[in-house]
Structure formats: structure tokens, C-alpha cells
N, CA and C atoms as a LAMMPS dump frame, in Angstrom:
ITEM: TIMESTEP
0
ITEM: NUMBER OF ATOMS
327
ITEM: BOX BOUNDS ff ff ff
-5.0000000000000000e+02 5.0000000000000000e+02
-5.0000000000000000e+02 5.0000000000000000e+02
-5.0000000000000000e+02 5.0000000000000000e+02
ITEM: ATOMS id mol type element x y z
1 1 1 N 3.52 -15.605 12.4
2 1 2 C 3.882 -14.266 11.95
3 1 3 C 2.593 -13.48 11.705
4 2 1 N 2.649 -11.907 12.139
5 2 2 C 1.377 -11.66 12.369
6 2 3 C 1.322 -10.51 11.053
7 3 1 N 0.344 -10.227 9.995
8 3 2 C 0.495 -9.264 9.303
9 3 3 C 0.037 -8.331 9.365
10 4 1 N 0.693 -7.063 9.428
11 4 2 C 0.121 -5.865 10.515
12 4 3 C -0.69 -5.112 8.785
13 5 1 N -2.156 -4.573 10.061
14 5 2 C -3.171 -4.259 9.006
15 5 3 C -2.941 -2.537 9.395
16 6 1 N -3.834 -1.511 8.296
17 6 2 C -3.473 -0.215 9.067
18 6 3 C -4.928 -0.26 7.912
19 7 1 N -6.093 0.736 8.71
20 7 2 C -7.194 1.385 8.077
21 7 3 C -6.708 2.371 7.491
22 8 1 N -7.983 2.461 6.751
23 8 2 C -8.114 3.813 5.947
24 8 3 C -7.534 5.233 6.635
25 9 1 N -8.562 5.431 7.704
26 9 2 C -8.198 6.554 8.767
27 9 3 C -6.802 6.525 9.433
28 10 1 N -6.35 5.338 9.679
29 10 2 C -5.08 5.227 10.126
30 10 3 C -4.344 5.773 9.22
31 11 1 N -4.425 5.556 7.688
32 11 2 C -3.699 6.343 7.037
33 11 3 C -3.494 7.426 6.412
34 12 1 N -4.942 7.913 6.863
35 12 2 C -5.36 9.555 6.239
36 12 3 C -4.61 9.921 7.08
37 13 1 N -4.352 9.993 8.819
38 13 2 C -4.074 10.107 9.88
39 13 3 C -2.602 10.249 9.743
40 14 1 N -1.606 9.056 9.075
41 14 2 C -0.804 9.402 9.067
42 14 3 C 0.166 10.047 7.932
43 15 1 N -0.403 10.581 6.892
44 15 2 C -0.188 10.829 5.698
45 15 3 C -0.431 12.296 6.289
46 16 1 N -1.065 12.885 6.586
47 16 2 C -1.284 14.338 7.507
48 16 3 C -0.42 14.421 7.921
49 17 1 N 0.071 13.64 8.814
50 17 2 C 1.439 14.131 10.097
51 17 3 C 2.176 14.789 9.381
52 18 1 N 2.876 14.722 7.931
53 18 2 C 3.793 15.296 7.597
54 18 3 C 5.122 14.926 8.371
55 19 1 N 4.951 13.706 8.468
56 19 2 C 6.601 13.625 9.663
57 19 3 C 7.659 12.902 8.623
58 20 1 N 9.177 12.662 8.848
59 20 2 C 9.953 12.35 8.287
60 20 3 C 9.868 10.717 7.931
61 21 1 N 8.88 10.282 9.057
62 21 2 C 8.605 8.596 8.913
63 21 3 C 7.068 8.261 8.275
64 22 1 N 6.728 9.499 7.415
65 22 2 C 5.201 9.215 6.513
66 22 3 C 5.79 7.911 5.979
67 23 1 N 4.639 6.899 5.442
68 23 2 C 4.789 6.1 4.811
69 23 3 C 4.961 6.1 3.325
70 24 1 N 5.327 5.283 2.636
71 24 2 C 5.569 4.47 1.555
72 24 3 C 4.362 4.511 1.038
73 25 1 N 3.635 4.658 0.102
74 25 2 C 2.471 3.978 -0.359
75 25 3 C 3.105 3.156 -1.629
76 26 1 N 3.042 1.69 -1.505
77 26 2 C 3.454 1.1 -2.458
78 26 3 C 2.19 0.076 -3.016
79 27 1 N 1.708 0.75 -4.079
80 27 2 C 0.503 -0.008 -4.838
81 27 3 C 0.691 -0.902 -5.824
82 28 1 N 0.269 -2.065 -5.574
83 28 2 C 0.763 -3.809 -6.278
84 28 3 C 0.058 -3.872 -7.349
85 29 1 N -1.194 -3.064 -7.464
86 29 2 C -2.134 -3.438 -8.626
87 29 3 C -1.478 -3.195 -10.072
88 30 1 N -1.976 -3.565 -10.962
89 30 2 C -2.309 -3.666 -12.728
90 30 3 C -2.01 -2.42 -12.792
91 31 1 N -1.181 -2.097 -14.167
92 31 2 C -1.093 -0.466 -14.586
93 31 3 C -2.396 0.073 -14.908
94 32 1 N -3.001 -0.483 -15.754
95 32 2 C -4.209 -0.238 -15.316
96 32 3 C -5.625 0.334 -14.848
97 33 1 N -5.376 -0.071 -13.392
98 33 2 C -5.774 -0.299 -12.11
99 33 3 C -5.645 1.3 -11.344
100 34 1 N -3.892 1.476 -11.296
101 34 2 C -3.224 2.467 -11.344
102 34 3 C -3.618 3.59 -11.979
103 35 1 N -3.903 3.752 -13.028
104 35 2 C -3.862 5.118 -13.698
105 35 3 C -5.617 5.335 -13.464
106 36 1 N -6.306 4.15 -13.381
107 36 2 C -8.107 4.91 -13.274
108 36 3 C -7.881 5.261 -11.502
109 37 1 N -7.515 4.668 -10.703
110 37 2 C -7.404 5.088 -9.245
111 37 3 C -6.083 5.321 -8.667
112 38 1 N -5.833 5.859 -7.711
113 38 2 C -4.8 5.894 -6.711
114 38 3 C -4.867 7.117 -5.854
115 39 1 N -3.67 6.328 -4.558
116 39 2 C -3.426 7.702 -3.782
117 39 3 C -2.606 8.45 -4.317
118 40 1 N -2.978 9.625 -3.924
119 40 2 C -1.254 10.994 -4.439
120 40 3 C -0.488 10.082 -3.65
121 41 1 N 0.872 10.217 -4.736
122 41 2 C 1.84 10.113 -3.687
123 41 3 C 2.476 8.58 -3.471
124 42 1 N 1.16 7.506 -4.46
125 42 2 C 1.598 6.703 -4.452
126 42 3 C 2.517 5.963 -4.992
127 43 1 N 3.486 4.906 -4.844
128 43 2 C 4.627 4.375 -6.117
129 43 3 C 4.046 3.237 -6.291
130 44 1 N 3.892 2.985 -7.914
131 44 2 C 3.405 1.979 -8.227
132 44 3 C 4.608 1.278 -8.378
133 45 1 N 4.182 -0.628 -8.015
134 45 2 C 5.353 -1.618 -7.979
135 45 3 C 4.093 -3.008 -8.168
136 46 1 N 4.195 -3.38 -9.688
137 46 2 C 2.784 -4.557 -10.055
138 46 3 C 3.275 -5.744 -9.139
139 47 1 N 2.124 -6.523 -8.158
140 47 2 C 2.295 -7.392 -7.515
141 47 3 C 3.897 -8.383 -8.809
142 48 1 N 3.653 -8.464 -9.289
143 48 2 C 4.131 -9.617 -10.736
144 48 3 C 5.498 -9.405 -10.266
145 49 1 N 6.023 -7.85 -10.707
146 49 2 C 7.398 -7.593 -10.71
147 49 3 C 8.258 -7.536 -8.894
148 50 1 N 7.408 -7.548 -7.878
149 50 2 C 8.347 -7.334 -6.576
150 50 3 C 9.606 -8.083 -6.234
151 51 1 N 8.878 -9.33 -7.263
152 51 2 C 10.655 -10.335 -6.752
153 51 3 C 12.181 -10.095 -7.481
154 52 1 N 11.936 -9.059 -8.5
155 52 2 C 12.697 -8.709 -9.271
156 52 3 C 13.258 -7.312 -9.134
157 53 1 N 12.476 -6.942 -8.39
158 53 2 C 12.726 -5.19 -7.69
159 53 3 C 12.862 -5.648 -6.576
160 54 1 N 13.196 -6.018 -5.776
161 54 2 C 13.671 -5.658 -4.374
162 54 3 C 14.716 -4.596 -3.718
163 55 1 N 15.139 -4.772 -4.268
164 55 2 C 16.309 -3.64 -4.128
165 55 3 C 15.795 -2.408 -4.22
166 56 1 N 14.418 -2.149 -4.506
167 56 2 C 13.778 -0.818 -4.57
168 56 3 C 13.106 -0.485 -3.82
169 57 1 N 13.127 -1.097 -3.006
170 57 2 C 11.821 -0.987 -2.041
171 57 3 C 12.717 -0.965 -0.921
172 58 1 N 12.952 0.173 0.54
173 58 2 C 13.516 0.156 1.559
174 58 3 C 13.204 -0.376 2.527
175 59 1 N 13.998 -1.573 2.825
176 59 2 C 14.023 -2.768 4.236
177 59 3 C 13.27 -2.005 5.294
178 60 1 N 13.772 -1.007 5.838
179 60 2 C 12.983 -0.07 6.638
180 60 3 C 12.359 0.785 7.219
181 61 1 N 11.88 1.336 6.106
182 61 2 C 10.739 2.22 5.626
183 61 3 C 9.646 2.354 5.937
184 62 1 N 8.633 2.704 7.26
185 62 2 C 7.24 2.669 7.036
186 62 3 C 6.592 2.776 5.705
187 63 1 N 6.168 1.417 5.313
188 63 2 C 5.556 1.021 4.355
189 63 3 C 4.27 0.453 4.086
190 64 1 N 3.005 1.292 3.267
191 64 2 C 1.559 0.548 3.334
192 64 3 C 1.098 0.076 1.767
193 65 1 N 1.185 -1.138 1.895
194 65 2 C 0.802 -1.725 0.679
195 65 3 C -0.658 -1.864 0.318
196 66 1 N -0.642 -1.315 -0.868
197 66 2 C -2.326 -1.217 -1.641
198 66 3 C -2.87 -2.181 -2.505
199 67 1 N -3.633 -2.395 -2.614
200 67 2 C -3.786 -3.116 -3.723
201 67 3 C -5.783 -2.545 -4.064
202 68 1 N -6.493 -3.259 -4.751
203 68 2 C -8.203 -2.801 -4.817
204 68 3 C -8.805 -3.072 -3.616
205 69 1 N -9.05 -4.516 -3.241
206 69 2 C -9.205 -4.583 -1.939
207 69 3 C -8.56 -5.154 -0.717
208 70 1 N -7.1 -5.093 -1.099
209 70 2 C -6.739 -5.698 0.37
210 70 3 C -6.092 -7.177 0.222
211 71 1 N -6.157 -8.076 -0.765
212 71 2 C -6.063 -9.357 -0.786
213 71 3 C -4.311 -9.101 -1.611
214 72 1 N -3.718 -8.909 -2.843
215 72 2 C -3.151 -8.711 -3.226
216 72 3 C -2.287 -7.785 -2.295
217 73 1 N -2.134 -7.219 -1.78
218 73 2 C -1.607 -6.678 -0.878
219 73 3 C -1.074 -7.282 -0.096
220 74 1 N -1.582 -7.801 1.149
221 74 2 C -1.669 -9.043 2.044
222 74 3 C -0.622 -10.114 1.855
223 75 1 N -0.771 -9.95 0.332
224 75 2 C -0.191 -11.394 -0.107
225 75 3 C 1.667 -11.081 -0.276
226 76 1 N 1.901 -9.851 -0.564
227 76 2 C 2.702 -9.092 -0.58
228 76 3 C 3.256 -8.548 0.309
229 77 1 N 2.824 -8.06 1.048
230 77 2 C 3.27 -8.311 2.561
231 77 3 C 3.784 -9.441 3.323
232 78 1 N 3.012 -10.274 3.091
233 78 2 C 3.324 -11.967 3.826
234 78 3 C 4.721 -11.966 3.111
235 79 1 N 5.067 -11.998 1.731
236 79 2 C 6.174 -12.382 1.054
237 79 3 C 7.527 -11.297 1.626
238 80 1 N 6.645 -10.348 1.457
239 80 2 C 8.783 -9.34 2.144
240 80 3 C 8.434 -9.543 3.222
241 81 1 N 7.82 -9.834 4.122
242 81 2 C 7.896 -10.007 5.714
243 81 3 C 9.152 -11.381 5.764
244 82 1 N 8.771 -12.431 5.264
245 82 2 C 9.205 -13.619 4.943
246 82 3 C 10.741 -13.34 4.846
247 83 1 N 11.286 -12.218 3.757
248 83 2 C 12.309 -11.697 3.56
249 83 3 C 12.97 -10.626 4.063
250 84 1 N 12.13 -10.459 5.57
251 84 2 C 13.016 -9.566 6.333
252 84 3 C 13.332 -8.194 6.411
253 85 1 N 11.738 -7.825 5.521
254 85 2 C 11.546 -6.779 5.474
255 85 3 C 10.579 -6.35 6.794
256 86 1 N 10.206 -5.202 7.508
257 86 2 C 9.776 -4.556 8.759
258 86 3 C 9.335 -3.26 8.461
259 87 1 N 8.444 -2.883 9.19
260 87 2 C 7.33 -1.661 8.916
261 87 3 C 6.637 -1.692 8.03
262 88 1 N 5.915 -2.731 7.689
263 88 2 C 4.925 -2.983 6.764
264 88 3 C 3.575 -3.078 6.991
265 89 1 N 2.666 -2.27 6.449
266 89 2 C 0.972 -2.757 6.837
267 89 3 C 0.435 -2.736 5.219
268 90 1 N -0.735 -4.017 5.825
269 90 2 C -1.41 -3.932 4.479
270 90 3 C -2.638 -3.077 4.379
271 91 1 N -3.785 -2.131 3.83
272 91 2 C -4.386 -1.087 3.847
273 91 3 C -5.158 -1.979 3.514
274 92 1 N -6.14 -2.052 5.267
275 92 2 C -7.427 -2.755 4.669
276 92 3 C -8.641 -1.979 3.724
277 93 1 N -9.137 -3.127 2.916
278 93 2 C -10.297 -2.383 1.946
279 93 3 C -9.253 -2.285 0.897
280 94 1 N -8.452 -1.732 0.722
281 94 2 C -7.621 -1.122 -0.505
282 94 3 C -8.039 0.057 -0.79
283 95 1 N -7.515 0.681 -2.235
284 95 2 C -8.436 1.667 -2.387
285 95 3 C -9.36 1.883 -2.926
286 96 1 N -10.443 0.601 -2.507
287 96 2 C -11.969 0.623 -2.747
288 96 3 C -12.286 1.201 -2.028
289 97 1 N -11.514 1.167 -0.056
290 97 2 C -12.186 1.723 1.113
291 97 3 C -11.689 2.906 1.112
292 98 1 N -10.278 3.038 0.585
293 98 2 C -9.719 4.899 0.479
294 98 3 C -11.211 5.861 -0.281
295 99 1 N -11.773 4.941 -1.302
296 99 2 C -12.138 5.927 -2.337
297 99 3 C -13.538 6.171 -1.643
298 100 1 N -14.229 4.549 -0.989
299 100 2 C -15.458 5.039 -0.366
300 100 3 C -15.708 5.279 1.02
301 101 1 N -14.18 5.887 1.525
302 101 2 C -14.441 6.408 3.264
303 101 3 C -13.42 7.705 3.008
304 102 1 N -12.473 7.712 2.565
305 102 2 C -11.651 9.094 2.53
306 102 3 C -11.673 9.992 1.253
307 103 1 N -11.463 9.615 0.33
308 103 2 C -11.701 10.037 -0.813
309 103 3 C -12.702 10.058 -2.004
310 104 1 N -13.992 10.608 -1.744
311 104 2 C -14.468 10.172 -2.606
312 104 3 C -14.318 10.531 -4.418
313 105 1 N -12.839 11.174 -4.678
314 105 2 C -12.636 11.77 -5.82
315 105 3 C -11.751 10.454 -6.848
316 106 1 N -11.722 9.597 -5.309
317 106 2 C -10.903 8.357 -6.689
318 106 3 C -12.017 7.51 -6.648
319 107 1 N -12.344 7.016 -8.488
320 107 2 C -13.025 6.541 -8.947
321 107 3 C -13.096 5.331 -7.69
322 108 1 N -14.51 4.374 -7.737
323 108 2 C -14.812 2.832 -7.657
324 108 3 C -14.918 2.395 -8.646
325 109 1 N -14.154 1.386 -8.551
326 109 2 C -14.236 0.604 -9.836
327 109 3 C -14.302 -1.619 -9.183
């Protein structure tokens, strides 16, 4: 099973389109984590709680999971893929690479 990755630019790229199939930004990190960084726009969902929310999250939804750098994410992905979830990428870098290639207005931390 292959876990589909999407860059930074890939997602500045598609967060622009403005189309009816923009993605999901669903960020796994620490509250936290969350409130010193993020994308607009993003829904926070803590890696911890996903197995207990499922039902919140749409089966088929272009969906890009965040996390700081990429690992937590990944890992999260692998798991709803597992469960049959589709249109999922994990955002390589996280938004360490959002903040130091697209944005430089969200903090590094």
C-alpha cells in the first residue's frame, strides 16, 4: 500500500484553485502545537483522538494530513488508509516546510 505524499507547493497550488474538491486540511498535532502554528483553514483532529472520531472525517474527501514534520501524519494516514478511507496525502515537511517555503508568517517552532 502506497502512501500518497503531496508538497508544500502542491498544496499552496491546490488550496488556490478554489475548486469544490479543495482539500481537507486535517492537522493531528497537540493543541498546543495548533494554536502557536497552522494553516487557515485548517481542522484540528489530535493524532490521540482519530479512532474515536471517525465518523468526522469524510471517507471521500480530498484530504491532507499535517502534522510538524510529516511523521505523525504519515502515521495517520497509513491507519485510515487501512480503514478504507481514499484521497488522502500526507504534507511532506509538515508545517515546518509550510512555514519555511510558503509561509513565512507561521511561526518555526
Amino acid at each position: 500500500m502506497s502512501l500518497p505524499q503531496m508538497t508544500v507547493q502542491e498544496l499552496q497550488a491546490a488550496l488556490a484553485a478554489q475548486s469544490p474538491t479543495r482539500p481537507l486540511l486535517l492537522d493531528v498535532r497537540e493543541a498546543w502545537e495548533w494554536q502557536l502554528a497552522r494553516i487557515d483553514g485548517s481542522r484540528h483532529l489530535p493524532m490521540r483522538e482519530i479512532p474515536a472520531r471517525l465518523d468526522d472525517i469524510d471517507k471521500s474527501h480530498p484530504t491532507v494530513v499535517i502534522c510538524h514534520h510529516g511523521t505523525r501524519s504519515l502515521q495517520v494516514v497509513a491507519f485510515l488508509q487501512r480503514l478504507g478511507f481514499a484521497n488522502l496525502h500526507n504534507l511532506q515537511g509538515g508545517i515546518d516546510a509550510w512555514a519555511r517555503v510558503i509561509d513565512p508568517a507561521v511561526p518555526v517552532y
